[in-house]
Backbone as CSV, one residue per row, in Angstrom:
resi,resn,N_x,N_y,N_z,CA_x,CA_y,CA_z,C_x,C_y,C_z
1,UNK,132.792,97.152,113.258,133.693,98.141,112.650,132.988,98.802,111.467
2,UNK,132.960,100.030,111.628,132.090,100.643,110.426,133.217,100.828,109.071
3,UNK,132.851,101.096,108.188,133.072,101.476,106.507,134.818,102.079,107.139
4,UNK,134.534,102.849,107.384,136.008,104.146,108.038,136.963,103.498,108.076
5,UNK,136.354,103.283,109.867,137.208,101.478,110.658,137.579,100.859,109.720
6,UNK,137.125,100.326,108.670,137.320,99.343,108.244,138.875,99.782,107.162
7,UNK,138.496,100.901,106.626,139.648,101.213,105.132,140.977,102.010,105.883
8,UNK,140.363,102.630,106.806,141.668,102.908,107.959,142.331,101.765,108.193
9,UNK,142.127,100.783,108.912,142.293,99.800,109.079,143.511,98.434,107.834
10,UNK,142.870,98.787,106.656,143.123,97.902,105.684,144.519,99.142,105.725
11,UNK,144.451,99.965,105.187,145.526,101.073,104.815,146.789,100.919,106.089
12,UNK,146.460,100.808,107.170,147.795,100.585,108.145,148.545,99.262,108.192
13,UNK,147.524,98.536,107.761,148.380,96.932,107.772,149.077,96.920,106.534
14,UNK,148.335,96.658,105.427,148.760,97.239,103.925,150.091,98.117,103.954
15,UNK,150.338,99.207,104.594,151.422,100.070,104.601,152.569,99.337,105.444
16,UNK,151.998,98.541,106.343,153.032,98.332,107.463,153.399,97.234,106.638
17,UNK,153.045,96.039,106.273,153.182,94.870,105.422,154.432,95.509,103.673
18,UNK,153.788,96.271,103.755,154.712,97.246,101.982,156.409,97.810,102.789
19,UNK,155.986,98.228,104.156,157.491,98.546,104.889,158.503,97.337,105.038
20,UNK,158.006,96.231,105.516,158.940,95.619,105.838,158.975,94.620,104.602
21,UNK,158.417,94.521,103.980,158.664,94.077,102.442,159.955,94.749,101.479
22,UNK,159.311,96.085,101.920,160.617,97.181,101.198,161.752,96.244,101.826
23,UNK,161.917,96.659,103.593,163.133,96.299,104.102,163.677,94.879,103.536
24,UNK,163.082,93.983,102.968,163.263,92.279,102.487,164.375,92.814,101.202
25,UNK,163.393,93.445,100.310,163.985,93.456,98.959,165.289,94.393,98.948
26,UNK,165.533,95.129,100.301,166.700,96.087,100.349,167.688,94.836,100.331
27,UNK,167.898,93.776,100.656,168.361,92.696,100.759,169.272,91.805,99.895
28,UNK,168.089,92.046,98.821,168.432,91.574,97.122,167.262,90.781,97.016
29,UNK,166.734,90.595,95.502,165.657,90.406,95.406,166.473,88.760,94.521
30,UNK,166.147,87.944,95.526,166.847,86.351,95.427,165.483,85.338,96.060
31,UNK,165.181,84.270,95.214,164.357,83.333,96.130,164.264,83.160,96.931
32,UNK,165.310,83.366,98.076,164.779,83.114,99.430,164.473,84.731,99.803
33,UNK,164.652,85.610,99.416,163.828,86.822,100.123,162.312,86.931,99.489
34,UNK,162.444,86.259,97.897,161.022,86.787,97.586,159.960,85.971,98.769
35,UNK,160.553,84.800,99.101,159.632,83.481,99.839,159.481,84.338,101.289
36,UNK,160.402,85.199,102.049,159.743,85.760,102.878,158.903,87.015,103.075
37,UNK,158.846,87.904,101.254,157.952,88.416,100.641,156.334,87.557,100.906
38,UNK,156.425,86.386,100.556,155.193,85.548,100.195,154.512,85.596,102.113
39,UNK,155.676,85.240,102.517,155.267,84.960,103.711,154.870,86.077,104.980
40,UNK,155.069,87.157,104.540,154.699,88.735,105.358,153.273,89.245,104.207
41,UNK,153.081,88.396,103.131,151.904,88.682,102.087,150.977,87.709,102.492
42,UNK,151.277,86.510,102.947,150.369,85.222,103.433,149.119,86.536,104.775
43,UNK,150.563,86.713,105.635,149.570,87.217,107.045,149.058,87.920,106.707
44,UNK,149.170,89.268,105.780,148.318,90.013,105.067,146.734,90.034,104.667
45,UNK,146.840,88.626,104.070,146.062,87.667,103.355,144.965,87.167,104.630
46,UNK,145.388,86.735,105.286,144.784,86.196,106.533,143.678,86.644,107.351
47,UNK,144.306,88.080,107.425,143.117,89.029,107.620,141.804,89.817,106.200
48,UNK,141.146,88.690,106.405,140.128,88.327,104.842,139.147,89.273,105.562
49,UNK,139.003,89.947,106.730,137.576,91.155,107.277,138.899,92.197,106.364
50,UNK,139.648,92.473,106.119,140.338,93.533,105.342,139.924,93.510,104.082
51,UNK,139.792,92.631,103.411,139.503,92.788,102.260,138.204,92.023,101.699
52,UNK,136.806,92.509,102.146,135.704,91.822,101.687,135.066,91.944,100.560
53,UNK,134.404,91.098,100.016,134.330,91.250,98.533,133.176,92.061,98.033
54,UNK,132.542,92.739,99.261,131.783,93.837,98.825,132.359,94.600,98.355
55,UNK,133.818,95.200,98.871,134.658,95.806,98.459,135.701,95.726,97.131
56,UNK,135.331,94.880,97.126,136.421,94.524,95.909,135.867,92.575,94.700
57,UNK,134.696,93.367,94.232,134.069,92.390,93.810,134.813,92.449,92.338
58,UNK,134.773,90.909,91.942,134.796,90.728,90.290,134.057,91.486,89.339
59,UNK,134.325,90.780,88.323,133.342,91.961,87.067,132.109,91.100,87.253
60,UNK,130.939,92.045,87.251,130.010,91.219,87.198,129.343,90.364,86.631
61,UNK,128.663,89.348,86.985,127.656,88.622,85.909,128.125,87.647,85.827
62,UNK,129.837,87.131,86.412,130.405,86.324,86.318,131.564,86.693,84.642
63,UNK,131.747,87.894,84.287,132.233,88.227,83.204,133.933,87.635,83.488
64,UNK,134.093,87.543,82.105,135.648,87.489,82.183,136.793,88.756,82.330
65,UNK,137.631,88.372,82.195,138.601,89.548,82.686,138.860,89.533,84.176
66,UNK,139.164,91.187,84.671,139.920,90.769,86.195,139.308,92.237,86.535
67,UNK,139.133,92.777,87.859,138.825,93.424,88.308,140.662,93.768,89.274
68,UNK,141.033,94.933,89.275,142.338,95.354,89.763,141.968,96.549,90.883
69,UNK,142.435,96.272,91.916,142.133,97.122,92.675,143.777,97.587,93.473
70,UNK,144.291,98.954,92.883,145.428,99.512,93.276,145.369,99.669,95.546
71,UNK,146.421,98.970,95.694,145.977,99.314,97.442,147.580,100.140,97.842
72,UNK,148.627,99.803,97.286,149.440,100.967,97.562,150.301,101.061,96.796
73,UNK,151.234,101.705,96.499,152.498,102.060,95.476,152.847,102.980,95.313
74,UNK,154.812,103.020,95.351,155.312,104.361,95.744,155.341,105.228,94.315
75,UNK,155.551,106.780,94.755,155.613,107.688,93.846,156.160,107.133,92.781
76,UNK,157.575,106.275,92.873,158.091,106.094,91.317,157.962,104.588,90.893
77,UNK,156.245,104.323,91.155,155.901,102.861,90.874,156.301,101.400,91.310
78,UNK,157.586,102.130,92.398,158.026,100.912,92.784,157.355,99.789,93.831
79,UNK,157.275,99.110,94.396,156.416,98.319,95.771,154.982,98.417,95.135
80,UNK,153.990,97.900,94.139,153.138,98.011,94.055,152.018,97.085,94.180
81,UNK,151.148,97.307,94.749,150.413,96.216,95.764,149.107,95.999,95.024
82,UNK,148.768,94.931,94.666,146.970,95.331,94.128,146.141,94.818,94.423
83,UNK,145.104,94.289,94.703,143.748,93.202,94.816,143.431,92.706,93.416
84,UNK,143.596,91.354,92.774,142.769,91.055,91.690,141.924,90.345,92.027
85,UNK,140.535,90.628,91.345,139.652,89.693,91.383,139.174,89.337,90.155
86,UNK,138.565,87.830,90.118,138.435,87.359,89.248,137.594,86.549,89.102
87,UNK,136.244,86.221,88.614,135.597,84.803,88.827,136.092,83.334,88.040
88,UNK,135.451,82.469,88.197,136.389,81.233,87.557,136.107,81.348,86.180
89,UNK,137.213,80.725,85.652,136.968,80.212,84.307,137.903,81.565,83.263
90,UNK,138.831,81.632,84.046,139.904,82.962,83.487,141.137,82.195,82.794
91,UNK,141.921,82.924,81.865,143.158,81.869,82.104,144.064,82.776,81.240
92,UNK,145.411,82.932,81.051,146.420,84.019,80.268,147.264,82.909,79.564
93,UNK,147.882,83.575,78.493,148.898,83.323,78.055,149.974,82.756,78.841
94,UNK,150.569,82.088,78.574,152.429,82.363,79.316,152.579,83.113,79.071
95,UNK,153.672,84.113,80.521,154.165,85.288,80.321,155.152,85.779,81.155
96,UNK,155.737,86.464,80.882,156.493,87.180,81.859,156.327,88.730,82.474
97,UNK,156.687,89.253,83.710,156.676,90.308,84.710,157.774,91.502,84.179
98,UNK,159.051,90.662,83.741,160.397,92.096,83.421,160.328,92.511,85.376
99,UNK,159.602,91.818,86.688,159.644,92.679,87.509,159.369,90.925,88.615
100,UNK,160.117,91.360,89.778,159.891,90.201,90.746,158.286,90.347,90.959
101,UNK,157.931,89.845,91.098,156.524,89.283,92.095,156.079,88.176,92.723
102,UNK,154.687,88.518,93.338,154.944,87.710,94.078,152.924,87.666,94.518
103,UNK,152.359,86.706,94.628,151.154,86.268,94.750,150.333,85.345,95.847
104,UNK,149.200,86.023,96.208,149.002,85.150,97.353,147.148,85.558,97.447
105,UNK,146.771,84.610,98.521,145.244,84.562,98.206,144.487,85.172,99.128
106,UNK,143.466,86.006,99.167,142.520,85.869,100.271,141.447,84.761,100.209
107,UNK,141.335,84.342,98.766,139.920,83.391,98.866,139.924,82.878,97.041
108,UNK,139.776,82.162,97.343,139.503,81.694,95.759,140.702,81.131,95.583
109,UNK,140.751,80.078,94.275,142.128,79.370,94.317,142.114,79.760,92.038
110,UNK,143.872,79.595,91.975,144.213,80.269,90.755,145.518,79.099,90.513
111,UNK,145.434,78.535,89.680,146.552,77.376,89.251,147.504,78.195,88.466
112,UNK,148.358,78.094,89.005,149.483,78.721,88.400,150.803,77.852,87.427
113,UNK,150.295,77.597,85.994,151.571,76.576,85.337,153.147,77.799,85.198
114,UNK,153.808,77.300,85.560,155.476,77.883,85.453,156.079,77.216,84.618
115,UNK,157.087,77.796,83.646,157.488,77.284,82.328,158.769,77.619,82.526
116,UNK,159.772,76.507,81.955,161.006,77.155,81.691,161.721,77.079,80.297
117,UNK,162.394,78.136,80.001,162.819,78.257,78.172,164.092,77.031,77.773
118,UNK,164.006,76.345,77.332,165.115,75.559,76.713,165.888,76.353,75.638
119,UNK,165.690,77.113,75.151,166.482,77.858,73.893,167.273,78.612,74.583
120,UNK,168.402,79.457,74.209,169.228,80.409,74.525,169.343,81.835,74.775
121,UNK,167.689,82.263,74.411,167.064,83.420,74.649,167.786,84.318,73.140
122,UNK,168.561,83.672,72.387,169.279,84.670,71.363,168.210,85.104,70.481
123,UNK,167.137,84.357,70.176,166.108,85.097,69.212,164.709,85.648,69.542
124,UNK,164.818,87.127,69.472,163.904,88.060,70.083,162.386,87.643,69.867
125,UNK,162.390,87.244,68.806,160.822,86.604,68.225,160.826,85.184,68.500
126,UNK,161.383,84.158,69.001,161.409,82.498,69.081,162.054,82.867,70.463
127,UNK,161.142,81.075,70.970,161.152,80.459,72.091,161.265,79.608,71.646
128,UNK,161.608,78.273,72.880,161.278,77.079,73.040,161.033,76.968,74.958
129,UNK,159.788,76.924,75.275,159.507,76.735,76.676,158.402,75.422,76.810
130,UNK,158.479,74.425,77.939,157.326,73.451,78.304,157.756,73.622,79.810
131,UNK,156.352,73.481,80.124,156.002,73.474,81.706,156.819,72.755,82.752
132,UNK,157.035,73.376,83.544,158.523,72.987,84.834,157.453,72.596,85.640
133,UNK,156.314,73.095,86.284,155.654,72.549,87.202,154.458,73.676,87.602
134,UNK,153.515,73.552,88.393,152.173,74.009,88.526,152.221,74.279,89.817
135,UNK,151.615,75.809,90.797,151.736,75.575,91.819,150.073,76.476,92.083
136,UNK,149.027,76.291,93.259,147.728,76.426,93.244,148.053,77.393,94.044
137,UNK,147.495,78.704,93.820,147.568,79.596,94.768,145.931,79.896,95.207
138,UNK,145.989,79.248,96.587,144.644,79.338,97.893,145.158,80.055,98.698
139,UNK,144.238,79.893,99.438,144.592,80.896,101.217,145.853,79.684,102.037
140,UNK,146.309,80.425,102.012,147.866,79.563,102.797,148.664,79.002,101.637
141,UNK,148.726,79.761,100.465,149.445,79.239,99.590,150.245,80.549,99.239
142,UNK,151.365,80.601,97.999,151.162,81.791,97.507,152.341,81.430,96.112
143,UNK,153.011,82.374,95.300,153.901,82.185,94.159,154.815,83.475,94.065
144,UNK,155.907,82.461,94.043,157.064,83.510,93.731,157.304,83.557,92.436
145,UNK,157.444,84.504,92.229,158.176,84.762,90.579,159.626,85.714,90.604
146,UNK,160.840,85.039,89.948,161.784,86.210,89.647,161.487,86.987,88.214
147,UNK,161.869,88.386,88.139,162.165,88.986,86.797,161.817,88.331,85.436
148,UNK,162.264,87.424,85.464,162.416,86.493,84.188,161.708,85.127,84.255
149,UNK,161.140,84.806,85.013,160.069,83.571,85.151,159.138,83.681,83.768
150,UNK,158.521,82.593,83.662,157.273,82.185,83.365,156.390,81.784,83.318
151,UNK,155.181,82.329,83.866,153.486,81.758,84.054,152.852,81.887,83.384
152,UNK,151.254,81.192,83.450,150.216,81.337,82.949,149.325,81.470,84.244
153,UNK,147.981,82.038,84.089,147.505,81.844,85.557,145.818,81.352,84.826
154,UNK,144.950,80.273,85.955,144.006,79.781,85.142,143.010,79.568,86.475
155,UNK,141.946,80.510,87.036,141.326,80.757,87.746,139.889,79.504,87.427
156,UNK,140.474,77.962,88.330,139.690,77.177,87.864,139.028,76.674,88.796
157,UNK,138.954,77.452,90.185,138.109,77.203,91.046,136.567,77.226,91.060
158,UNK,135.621,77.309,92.173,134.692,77.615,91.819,133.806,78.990,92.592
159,UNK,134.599,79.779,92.843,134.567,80.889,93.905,135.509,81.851,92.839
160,UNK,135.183,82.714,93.212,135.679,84.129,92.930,136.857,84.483,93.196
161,UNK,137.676,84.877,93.022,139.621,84.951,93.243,139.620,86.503,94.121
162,UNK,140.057,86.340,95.343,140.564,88.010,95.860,142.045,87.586,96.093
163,UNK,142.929,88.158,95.187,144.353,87.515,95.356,145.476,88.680,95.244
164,UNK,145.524,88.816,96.428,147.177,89.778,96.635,148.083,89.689,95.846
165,UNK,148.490,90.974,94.587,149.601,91.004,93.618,150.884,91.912,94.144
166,UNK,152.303,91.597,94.274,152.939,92.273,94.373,154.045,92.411,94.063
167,UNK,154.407,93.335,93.066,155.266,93.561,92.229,156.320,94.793,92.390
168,UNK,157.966,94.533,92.234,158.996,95.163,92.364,158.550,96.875,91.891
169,UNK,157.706,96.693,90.773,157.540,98.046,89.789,156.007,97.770,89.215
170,UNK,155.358,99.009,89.464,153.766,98.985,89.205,153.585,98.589,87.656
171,UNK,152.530,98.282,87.272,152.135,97.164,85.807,151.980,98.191,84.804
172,UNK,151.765,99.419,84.839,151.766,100.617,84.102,153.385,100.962,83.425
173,UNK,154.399,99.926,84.456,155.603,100.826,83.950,156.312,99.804,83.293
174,UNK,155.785,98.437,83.017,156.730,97.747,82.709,155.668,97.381,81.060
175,UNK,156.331,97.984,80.331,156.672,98.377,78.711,157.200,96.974,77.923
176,UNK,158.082,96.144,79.109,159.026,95.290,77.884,158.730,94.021,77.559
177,UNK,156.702,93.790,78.708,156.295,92.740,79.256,155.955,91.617,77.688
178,UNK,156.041,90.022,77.700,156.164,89.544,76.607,155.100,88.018,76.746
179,UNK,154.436,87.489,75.840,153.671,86.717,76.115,154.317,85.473,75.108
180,UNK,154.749,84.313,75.607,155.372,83.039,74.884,154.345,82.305,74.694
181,UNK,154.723,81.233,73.329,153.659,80.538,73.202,154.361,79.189,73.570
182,UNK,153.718,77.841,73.382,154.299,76.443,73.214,154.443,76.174,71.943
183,UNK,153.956,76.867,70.663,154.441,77.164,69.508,155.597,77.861,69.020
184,UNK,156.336,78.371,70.316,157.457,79.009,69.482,157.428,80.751,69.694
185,UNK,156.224,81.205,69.715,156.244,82.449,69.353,157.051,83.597,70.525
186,UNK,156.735,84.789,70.489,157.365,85.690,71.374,156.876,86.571,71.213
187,UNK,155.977,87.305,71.440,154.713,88.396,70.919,154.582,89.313,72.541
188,UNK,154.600,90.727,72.502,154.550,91.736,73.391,152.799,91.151,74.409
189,UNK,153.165,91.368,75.424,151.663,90.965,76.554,151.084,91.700,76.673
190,UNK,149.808,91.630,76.609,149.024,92.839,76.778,147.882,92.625,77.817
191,UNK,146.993,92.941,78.448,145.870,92.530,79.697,144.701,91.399,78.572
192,UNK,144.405,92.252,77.432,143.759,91.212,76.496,144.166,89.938,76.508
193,UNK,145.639,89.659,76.619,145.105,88.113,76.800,145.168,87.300,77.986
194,UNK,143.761,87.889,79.013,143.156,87.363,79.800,141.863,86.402,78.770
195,UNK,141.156,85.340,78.646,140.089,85.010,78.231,140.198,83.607,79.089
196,UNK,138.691,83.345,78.351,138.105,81.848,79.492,138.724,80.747,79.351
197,UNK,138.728,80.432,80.226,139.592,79.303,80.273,139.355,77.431,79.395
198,UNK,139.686,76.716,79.137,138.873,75.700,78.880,138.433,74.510,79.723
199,UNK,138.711,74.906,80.886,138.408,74.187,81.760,136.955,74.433,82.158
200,UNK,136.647,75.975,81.688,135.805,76.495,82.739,134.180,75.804,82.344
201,UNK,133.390,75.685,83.176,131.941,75.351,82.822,131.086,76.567,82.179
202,UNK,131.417,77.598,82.111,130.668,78.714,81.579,130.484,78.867,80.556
């Protein structure tokens, strides 16, 4: 299959996979639809000649940060689909979306800790959140998130991350996004706090 073949190719599954996704979330966007989100994003995933990492390589050198590669999303940001890549030794803040999503792998594995808030949400600047549980997103894995969840994500494999992002509303539009600490804090999220992880050997 040449270059053409190939992005023709990625673009019809990609579109057809974003259709009946739409049709899921026409539904209501509830745990058991995001899980068959995950699971029409798994087969997606599966087909790894779609997305090769010539195409969609990390930053180089083994750098930190993420490499984002937009693959579809509608005019008013909604259904937005991306490729991240990432090499190991990445890791974020806790944080939240303001937007469902939903995550899954072509290759590389990304530990995902999920947090839940014990406080009452009444104070805009204070938290109180500790970790509910950890889930590894590999190939045949993937993570749901509602609106209001909380992750951290910590790319502690030893391979390079090509991992299917997909979110209710594209990452450009969501303004209200917030990064928690285990200290308490409540501070606006920003892509900066991506850095290395301490796990990582680098």
């Amino acid at each position: 299959m040449n270059i053409q073949d190939s992005k023709a190719a990625r673009t019809a599954h990609v579109a057809a996979t974003v259709e009946r996704i739409r049709a899921i979330e026409a539904d209501g966007v509830t745990p058991a639809n995001l899980s068959r989100i995950r699971d029409e994003l798994m087969q997606l995933a599966a087909q790894e000649h779609l997305f090769p990492s010539a195409d969609f390589p990390p930053p180089p050198n083994g750098e930190k940060g993420s490499n984002r590669y937009p693959l579809q999303e509608d005019a008013n940001g909604r259904f937005a689909l991306y490729l991240n890549a990432l090499n190991p030794g990445n890791e974020t803040k806790p944080h939240d979306h303001t937007t469902w999503a939903v995550v899954v792998a072509v290759d590389g594995q990304e530990l995902n800790r999920v947090y839940r808030r014990l406080d009452d949400g009444s104070d805009p600047d204070a938290c109180r959140i500790e970790e509910d549980h950890q889930v590894m997103v590999e190939p045949g894995t993937g993570i749901c998130l509602m609106p209001d969840a909380i992750h951290s994500i910590h790319t502690t494999g030893s391979v390079p991350t090509r991992h299917l992002h997909m979110y209710g509303l594209g990452l450009d539009r969501l303004d209200g996004r917030k990064a928690y600490t285990l200290e308490g804090e409540i501070i606006p999220y920003n892509k900066n706090f991506m850095k290395p992880s301490a796990d990582s050997k680098a």
